[in-house]
C-alpha positions as CSV (number, residue, x, y, z in Angstrom):
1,X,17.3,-11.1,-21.7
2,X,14.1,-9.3,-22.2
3,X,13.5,-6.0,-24.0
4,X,13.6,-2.6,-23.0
5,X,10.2,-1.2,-23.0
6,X,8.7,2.2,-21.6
7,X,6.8,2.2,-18.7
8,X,4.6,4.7,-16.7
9,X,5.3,5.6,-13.1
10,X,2.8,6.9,-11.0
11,X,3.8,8.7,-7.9
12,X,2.3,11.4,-5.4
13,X,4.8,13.6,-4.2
14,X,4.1,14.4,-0.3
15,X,5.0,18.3,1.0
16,X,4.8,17.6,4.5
17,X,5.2,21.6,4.7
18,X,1.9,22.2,3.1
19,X,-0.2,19.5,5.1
20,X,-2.5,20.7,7.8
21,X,-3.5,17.8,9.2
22,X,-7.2,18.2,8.0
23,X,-7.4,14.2,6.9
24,X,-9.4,15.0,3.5
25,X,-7.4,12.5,1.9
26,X,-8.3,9.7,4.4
27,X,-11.9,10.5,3.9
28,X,-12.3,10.7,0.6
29,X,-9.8,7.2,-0.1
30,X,-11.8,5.2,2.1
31,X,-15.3,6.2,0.6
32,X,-13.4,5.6,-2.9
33,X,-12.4,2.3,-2.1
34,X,-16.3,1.2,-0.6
35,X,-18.6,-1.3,-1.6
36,X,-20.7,-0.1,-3.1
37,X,-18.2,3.4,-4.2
38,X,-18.9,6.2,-2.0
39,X,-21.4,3.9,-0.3
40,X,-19.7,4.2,3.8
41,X,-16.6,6.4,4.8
42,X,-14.3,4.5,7.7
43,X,-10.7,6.0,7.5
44,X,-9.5,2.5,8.6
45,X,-9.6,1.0,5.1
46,X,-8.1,3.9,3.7
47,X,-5.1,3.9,2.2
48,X,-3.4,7.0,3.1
49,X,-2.7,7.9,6.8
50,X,-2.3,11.2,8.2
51,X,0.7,10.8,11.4
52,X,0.5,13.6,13.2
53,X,2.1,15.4,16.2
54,X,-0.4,18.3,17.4
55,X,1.9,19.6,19.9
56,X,4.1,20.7,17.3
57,X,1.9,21.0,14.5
58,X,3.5,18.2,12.1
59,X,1.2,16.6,10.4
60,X,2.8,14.0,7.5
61,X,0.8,11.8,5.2
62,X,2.0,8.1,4.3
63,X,0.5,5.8,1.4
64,X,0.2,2.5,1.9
65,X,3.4,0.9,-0.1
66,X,3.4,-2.9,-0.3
67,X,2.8,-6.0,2.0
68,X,5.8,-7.6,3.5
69,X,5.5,-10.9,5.2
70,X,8.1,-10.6,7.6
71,X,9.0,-7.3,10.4
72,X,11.7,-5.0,8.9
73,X,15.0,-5.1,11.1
74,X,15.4,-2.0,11.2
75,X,14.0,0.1,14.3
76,X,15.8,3.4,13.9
77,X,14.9,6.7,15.1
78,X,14.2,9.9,13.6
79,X,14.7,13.4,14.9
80,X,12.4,16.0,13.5
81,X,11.8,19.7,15.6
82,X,13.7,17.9,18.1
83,X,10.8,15.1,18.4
84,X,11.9,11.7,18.0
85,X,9.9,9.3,15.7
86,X,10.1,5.3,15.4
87,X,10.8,4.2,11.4
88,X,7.8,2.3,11.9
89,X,6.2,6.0,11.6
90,X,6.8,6.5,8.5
91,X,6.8,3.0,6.9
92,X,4.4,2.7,3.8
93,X,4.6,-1.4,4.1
94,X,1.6,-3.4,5.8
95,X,3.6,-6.1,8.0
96,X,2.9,-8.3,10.9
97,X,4.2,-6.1,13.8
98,X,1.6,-3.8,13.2
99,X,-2.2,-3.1,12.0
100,X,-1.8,0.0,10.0
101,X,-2.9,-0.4,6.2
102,X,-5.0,-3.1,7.3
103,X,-8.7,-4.0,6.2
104,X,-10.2,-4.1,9.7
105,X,-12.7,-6.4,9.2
106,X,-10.4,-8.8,7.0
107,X,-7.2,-8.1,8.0
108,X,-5.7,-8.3,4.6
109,X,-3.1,-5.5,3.6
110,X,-4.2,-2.3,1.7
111,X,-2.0,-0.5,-0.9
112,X,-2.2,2.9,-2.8
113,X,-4.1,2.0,-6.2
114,X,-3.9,5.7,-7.5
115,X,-7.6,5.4,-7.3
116,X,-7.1,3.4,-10.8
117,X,-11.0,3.3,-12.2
118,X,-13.0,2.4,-15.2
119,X,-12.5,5.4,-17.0
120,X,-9.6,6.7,-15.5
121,X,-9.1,9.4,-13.1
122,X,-7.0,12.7,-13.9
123,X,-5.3,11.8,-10.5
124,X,-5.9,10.3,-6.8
125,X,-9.2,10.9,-5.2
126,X,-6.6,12.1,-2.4
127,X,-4.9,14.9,-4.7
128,X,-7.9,16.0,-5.5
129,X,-9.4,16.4,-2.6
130,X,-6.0,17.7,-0.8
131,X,-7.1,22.1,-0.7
132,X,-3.9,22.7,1.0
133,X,-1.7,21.7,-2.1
134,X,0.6,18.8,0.5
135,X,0.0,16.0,-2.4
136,X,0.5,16.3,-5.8
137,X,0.5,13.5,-8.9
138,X,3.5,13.1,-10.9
139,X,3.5,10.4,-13.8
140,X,6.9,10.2,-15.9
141,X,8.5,7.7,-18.0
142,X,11.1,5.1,-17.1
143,X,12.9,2.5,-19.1
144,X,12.3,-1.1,-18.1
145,X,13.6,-4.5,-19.5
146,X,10.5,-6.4,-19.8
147,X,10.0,-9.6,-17.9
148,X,7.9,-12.5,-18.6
149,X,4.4,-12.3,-16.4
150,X,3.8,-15.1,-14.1
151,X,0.6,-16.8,-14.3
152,X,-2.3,-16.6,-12.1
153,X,-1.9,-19.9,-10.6
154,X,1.9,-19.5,-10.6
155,X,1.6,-16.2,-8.6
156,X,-0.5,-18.2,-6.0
157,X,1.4,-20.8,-5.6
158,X,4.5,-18.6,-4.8
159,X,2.4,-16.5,-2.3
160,X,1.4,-20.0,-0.7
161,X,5.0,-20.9,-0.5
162,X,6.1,-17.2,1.2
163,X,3.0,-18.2,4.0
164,X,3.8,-21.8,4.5
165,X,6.9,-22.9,3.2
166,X,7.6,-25.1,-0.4
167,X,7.8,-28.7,2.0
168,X,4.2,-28.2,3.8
169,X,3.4,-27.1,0.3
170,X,4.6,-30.2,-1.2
171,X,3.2,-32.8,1.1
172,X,-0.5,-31.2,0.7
173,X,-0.1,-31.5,-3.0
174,X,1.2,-35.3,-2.6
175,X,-1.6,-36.3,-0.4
176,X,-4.7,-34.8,-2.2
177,X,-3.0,-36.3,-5.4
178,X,-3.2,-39.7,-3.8
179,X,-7.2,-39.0,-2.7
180,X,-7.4,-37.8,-5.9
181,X,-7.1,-41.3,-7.3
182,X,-8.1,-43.8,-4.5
């Protein structure tokens, strides 16, 4: 059993009453998250999305949470001003079903970073830059018993095994270890 040891958790709180739809924060993430920084702006790598219904002026941001390799089962419905929403709305995880919190030209999944930099930020570029107050940055301690960190190669190999299964894994192994020696 591992120890208990203090931890940091980052969050941004979302006021969906406060947002007005103006997509600052999708600007500003995606020129953030460049190459070079600041370099291009395409609100398709950011990673925070602005879902929005104009008829009834709701406009609600979503960060991009992590990647899941398999569709949710769950397809439910919500009911907001009398509108009804798919979950998938609202979902923060990059899955297969669907290409939001996607790199475009990669197609690899995006996730909220908190903008984490060499030095540090004060908060999210998207906080910042957010003038109608709808996100704000919360950091607060939690107590966590420690676990031991997987390696590099052993956190590969277990996302190798999630894509293509431990017996396809094996057998590729097996055979470049016998054209390894021949």
């Amino acid at each position: 059993m591992g120890e208990k040891k203090v931890k940091i958790v980052k969050t941004i709180k979302v006021d969906v009453d406060k947002c007005n739809g103006c997509r600052a924060c999708e600007v500003v993430c995606s020129a953030f998250h460049a190459a070079p920084k600041y370099s291009s702006n395409n609100p398709a790598r950011s990673r925070i999305r602005v879902i929005r219904d104009p008829l009834r002026d709701i406009y609600i941001p979503v960060l991009a949470g992590e990647y899941t390799p398999a569709e949710c089962m769950g397809r439910d419905k919500y009911v907001i001003d009398g509108k009804e929403y798919d979950e998938c709305a609202f979902c923060r995880a990059s899955c297969p079903s669907r290409d939001l919190f996607k790199e475009p030209d990669s197609g690899l999944p995006l996730k909220c970073d908190m903008c984490e930099d060499d030095p540090p930020l004060e908060e999210p570029m998207c906080v910042q830059w957010c003038l109608s107050d709808a996100l704000t940055y919360e950091e607060r301690e939690e107590e966590v018993e420690e676990e031991e960190e997987q390696e590099e190669l052993e956190l590969g190999l277990e996302s190798l095994v999630d894509r293509y299964g431990l017996e396809k894994i094996m057998d590729t192994v097996a055979r470049m270890s016998v054209s390894k020696k021949g």
